[in-house]
C-alpha positions as CSV (number, residue, x, y, z in Angstrom):
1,X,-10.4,22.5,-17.4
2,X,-13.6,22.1,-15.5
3,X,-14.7,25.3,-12.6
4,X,-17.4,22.9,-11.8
5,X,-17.4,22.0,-7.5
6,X,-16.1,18.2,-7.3
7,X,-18.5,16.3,-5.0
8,X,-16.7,13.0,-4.5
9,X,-16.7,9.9,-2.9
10,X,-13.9,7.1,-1.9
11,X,-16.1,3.7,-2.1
12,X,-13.8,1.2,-0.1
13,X,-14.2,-2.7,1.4
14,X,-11.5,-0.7,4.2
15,X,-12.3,1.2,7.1
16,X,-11.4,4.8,7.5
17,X,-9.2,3.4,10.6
18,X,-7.5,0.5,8.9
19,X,-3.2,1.0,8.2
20,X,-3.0,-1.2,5.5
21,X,-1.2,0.1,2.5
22,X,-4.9,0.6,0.2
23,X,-5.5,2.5,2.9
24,X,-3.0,4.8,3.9
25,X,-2.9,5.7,-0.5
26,X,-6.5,7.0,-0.2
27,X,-6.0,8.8,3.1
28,X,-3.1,10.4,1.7
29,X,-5.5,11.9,-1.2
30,X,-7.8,13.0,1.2
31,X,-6.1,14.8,3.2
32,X,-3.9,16.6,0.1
33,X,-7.7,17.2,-1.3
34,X,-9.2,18.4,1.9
35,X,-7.3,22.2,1.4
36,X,-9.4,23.0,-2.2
37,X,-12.8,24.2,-0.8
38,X,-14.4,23.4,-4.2
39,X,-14.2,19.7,-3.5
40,X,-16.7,17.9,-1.0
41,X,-15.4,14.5,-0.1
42,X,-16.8,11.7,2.0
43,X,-15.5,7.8,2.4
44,X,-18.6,5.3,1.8
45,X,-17.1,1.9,4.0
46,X,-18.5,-1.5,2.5
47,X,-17.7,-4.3,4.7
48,X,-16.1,-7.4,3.9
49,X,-18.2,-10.4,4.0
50,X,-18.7,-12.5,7.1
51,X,-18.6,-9.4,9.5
52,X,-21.0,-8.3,11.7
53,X,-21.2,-4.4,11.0
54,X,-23.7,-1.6,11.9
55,X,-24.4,1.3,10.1
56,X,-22.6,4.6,11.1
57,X,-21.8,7.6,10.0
58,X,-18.4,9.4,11.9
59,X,-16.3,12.2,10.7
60,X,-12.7,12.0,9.9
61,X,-12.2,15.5,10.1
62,X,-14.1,19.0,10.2
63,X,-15.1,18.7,6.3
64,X,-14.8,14.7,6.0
65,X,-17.4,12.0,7.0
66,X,-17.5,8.3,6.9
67,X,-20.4,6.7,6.4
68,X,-20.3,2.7,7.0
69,X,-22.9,0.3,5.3
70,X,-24.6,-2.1,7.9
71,X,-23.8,-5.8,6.9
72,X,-25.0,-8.7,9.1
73,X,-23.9,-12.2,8.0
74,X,-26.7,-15.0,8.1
75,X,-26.0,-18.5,7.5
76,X,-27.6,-20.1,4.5
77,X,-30.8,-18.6,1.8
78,X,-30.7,-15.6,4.9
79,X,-27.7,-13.7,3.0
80,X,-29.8,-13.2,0.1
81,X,-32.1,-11.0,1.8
82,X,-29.0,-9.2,3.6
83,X,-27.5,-8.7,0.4
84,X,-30.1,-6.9,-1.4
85,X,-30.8,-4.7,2.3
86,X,-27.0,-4.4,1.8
87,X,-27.1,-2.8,-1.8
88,X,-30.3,-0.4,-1.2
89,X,-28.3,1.4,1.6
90,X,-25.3,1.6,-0.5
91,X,-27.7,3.6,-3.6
92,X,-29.7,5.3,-0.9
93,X,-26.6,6.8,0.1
94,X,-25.2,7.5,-3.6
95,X,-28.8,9.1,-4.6
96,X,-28.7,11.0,-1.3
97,X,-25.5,12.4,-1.7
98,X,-25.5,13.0,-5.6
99,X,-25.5,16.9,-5.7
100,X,-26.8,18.4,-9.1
101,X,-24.8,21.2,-11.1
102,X,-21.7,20.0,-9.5
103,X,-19.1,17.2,-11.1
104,X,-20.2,14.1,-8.7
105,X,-17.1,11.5,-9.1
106,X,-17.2,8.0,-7.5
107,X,-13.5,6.9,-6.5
108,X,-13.1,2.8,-6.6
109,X,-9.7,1.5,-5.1
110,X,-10.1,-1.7,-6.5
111,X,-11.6,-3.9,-9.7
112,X,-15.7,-3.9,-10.1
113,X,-16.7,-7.7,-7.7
114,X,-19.6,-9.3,-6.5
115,X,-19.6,-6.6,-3.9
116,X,-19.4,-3.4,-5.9
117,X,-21.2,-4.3,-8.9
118,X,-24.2,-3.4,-8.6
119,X,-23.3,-0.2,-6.7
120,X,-21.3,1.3,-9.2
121,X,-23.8,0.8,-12.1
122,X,-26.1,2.4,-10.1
123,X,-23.8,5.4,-9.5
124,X,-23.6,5.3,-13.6
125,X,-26.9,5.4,-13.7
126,X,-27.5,8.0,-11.1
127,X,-25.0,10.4,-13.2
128,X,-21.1,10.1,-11.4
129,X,-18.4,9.6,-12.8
130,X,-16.5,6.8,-12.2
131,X,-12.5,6.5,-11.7
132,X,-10.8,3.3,-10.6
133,X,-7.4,2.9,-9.0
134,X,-6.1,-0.4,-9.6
135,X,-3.4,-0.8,-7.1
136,X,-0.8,-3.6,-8.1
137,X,-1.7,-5.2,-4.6
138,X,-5.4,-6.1,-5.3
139,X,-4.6,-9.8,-6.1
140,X,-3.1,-9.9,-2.3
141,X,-6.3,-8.6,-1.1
142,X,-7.8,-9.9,1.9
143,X,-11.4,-10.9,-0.3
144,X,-9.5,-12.6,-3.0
145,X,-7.9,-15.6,-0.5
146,X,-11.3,-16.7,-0.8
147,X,-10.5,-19.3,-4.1
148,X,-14.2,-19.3,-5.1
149,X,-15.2,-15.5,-5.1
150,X,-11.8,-15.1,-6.8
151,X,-13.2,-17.5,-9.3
152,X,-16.4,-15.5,-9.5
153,X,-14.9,-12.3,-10.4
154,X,-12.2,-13.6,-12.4
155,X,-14.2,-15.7,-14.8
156,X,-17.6,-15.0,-13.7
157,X,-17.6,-11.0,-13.5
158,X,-14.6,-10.7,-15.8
159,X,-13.5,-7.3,-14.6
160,X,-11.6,-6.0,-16.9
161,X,-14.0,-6.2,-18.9
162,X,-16.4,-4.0,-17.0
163,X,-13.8,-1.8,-16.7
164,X,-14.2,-0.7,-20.2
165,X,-17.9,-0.4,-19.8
166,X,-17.8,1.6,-16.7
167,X,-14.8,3.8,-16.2
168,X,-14.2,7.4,-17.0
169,X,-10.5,7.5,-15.6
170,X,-8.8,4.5,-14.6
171,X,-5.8,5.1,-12.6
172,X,-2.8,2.3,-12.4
173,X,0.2,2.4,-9.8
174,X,2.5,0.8,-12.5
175,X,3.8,1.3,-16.3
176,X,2.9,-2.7,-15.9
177,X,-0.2,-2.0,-15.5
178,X,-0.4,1.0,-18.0
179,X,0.5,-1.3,-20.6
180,X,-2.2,-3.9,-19.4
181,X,-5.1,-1.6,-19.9
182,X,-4.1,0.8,-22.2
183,X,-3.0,-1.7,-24.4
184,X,0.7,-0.3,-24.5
185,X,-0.8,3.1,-26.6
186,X,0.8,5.5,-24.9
187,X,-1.2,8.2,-25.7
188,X,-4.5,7.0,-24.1
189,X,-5.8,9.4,-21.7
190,X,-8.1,7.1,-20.5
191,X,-5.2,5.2,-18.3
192,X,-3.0,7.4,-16.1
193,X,0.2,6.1,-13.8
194,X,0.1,7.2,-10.7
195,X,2.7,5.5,-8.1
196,X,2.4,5.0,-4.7
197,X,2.3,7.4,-1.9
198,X,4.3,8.5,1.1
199,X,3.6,11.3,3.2
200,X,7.2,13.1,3.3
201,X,6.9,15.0,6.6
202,X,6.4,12.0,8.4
203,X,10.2,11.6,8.2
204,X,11.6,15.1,8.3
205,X,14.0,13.9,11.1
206,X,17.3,14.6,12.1
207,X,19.8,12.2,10.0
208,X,23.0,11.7,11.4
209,X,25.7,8.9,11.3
210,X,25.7,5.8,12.3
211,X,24.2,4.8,15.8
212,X,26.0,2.7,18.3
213,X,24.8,0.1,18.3
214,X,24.4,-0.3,14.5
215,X,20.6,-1.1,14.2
216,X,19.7,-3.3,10.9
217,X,15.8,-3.6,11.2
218,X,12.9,-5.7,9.0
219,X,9.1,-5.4,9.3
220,X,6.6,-7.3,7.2
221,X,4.6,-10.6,7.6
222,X,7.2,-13.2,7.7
223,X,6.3,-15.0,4.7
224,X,8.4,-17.8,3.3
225,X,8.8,-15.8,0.4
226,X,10.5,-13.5,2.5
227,X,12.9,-15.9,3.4
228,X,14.4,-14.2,6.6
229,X,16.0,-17.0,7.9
230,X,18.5,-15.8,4.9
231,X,18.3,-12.5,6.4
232,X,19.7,-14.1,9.7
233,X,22.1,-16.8,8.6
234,X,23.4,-13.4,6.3
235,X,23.8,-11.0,9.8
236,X,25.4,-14.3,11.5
237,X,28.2,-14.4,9.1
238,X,29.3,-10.7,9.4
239,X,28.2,-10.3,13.6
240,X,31.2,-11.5,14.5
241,X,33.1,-9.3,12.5
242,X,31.1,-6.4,13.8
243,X,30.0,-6.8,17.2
244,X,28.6,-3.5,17.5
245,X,25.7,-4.7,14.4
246,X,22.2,-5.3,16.2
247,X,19.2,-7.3,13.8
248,X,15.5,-6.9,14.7
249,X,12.6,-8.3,13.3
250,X,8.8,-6.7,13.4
251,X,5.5,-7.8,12.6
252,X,3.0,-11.0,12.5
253,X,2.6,-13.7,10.3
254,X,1.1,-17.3,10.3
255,X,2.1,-18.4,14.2
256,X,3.5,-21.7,12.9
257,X,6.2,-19.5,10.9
258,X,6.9,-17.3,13.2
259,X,7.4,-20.1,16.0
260,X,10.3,-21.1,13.6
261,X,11.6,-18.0,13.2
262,X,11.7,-17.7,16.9
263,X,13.3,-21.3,17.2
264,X,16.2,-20.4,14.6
265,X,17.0,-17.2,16.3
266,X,17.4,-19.2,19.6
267,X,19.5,-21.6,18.0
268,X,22.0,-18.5,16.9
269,X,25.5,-18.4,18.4
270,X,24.4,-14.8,18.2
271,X,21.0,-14.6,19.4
272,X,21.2,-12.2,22.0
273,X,21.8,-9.9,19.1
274,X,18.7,-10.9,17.0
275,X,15.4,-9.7,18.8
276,X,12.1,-10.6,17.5
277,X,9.7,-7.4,18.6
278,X,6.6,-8.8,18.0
279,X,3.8,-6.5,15.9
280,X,4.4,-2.9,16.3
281,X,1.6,-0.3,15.5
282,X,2.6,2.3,12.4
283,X,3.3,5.2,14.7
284,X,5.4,2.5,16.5
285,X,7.3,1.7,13.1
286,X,8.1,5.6,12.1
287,X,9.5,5.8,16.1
288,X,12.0,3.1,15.7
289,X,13.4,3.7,11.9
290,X,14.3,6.8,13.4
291,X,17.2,5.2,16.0
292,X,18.3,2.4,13.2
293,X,21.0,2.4,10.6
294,X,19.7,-0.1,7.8
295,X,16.4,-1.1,6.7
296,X,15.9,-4.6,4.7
297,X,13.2,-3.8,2.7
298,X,12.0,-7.4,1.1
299,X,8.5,-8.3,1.3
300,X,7.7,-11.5,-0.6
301,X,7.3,-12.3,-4.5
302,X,3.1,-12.3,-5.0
303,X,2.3,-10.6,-7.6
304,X,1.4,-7.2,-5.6
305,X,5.4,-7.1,-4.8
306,X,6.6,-8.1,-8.7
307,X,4.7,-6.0,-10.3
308,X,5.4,-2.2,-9.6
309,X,7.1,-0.2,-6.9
310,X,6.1,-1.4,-3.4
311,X,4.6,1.4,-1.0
312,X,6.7,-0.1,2.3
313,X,9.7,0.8,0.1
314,X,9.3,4.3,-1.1
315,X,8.3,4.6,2.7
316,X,11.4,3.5,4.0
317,X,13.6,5.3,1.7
318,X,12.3,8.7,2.8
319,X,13.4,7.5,6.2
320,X,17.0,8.6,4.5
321,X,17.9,5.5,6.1
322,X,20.3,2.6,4.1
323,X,17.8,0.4,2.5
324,X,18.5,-3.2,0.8
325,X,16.4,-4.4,-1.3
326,X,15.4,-6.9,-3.9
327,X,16.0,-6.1,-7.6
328,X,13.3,-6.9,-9.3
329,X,9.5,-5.6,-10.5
330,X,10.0,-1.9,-11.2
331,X,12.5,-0.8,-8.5
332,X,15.3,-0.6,-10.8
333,X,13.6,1.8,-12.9
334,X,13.6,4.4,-9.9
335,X,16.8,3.1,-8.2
336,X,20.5,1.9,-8.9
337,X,22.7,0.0,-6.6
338,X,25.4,1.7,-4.6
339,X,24.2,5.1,-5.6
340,X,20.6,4.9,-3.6
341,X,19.9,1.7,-2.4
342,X,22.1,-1.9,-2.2
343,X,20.5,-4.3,-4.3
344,X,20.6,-7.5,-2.9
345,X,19.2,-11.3,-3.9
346,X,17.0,-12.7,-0.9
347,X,17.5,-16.0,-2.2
348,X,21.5,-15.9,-1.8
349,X,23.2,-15.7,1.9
350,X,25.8,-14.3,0.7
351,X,24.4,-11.7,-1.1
352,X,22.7,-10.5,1.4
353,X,25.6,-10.4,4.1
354,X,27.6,-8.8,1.0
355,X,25.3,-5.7,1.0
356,X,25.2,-5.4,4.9
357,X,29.0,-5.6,5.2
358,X,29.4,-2.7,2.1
359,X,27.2,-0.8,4.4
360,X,28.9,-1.4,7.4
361,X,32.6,-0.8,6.0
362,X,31.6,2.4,4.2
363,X,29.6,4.2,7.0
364,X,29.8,7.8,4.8
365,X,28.8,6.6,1.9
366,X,26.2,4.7,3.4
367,X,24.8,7.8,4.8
368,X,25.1,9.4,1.3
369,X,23.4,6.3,0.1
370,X,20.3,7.1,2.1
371,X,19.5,10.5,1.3
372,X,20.0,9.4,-2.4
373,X,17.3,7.3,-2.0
374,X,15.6,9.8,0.4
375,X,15.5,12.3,-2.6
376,X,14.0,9.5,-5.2
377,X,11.2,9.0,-2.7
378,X,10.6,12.9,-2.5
379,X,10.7,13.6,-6.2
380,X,8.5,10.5,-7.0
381,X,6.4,9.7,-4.2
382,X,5.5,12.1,-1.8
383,X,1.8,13.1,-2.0
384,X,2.3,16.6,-2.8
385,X,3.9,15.8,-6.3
386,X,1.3,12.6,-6.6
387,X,-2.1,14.8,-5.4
388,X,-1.5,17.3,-7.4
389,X,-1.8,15.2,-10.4
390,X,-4.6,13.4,-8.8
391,X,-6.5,16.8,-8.8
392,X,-6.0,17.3,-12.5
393,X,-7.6,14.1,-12.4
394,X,-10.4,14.9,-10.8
395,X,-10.7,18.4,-13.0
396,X,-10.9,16.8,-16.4
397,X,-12.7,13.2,-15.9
């Protein structure tokens, strides 16, 4: 194992400030890295296309800086120019900040693109080494809507392909994944599953029984995938045999979906029980799981949901709250239904009223339920058991 000083850097398409999940996973290793002295870390931002950025260079915390690349968006032949100003601040940087004698490590969050190419051959070049974390929510990302660029990489860039070329670690969130690149050999060192990260002390709260009223509470983006009008045609069928049962619904989504969700909760005999809260910051989020009872953690079937073990869930089931969720992708490898979590099909009414109802009649269990699952998310999850494997990581790449 290496005594070398690590001098690394988190190359990312999302700001420092953002609270997406991609986000949140590299913050997490941050700030579980920032207490070894004998690493020097600092977050190099690319923006997305289309945005008007400046350079800047702010600090996250006393050791921790974030340097931003400036990217202007011209119309037309204009970009071209742009592009390459774009790329020599990106290896000015890297060639800036390379440090000899030290192990110099360049952290990707995503697959090599048409915006990180040419940056990370030039890191090769320049002597770091390179570790990608391929998150199972990259084909959800925000650059890959776009139906040509994802053309471009797919077929154009072929990534995977690259990835052989170009990584010295590559880092998966999923066996799924595992077995994608490592070509299911288990013993290649190469590929290593980490999962997806909580921070545990955020929900160190006081856990109790159930509140009066009994709060049952879903956050996402409201897509039809979801189905939540299941979610409320399931609540309608027990709410009258439990009038002390509350349902609220967070977040945003596409304005023409949530205008029906909106209209169906009007039209519920039991819509004064059904409140839609609009978006709610994450601080907001952690504030209200803490007074509610249930949590219905489904959040659509793209591929970044069917694949591994979603981060909003492992989040929510260190709440020690109840959680019900879908049984499917790799949740049933960490959970089991009725011991820490109800399983429940978002495609079926019924099934959904069923779990809700089996929480609701056994209020103990329930409780026991939750900590179940709050233990899973602590053994598997939390960033102090995932950084610390992260580190070894970054000592033998």
């Amino acid at each position: 194992m290496s005594n070398q000083h690590i001098n690394l850097i988190f190359l990312s398409n999302i700001s420092y400030s953002s609270e997406i999940a991609v986000a949140r996973r590299i913050h997490h290793f941050i700030e579980y890295l920032s207490k070894y002295p004998d690493i020097h870390i600092q977050w190099l931002y690319l923006p997305p296309q289309r945005q008007r950025i400046s350079a800047a260079r702010k600090r996250i915390n006393q050791r921790i800086f974030s340097q931003t690349i400036e990217r202007n968006h011209l119309p037309g032949y204009g970009n071209i120019f742009k592009f390459f100003k774009y790329y020599f601040q990106g290896v000015r940087f890297l060639k800036s900040n390379y440090l000899p004698g030290q192990k110099n490590i360049l952290y990707i969050h995503r697959y090599p693109d048409h915006e990180n190419l040419f940056l990370i051959l030039s890191a090769k070049l320049i002597g770091y080494k390179i570790i990608f974390d391929i998150d199972d929510n990259f084909y959800a990302d925000i650059d890959f809507q776009n139906s040509f660029f994802n053309a471009t990489n797919q077929f154009v860039l072929r990534p995977q392909k690259w990835l052989q070329h170009l990584a010295n670690h590559i880092i998966v969130s999923s066996t799924s994944f595992f077995k994608k690149f490592s070509g299911q050999n288990l013993k290649n060192q190469k590929v290593t599953v980490l999962p997806v990260t909580i921070q545990a002390d955020k929900f160190q709260w006081q856990l109790h029984g159930f509140y009066e009223p009994v709060k049952i509470f879903y956050n996402g983006n409201f897509l039809e995938s979801d189905r939540i009008e299941n979610l409320i045609n399931a609540f309608e069928q027990i709410a009258g045999r439990y009038p002390e049962s509350m349902l609220y619904l967070s977040g945003m989504g596409v304005s023409k979906r949530i205008d029906w969700i909106k209209s169906h909760i009007n039209d519920s005999p039991f819509h004064r029980r059904i409140q839609y809260l609009g978006y709610l910051t994450e601080n907001s989020i952690y504030q209200f799981l803490k007074s509610c009872d249930m949590i219905y953690a489904v959040q659509g079937n793209y591929s970044g949901n069917t694949i591994g073990f979603p981060a909003k869930l492992a989040e929510y089931l260190a709440t020690g709250k109840s959680v019900l969720a879908p049984r499917s992708a790799e949740i049933p490898k960490y959970l089991a239904d009725k011991k820490n979590v109800i399983f429940v099909n978002p495609g079926n009414i019924d099934s959904i009223s069923a779990g809700i109802e089996y929480l609701l009649k056994n209020r103990d269990l329930a409780v026991k339920i939750g900590l179940a699952g709050q233990r899973v998310a602590l053994q598997n999850f939390d960033i102090q058991v995932v950084g610390q494997k992260f580190y070894k990581i970054l000592q033998i790449v």
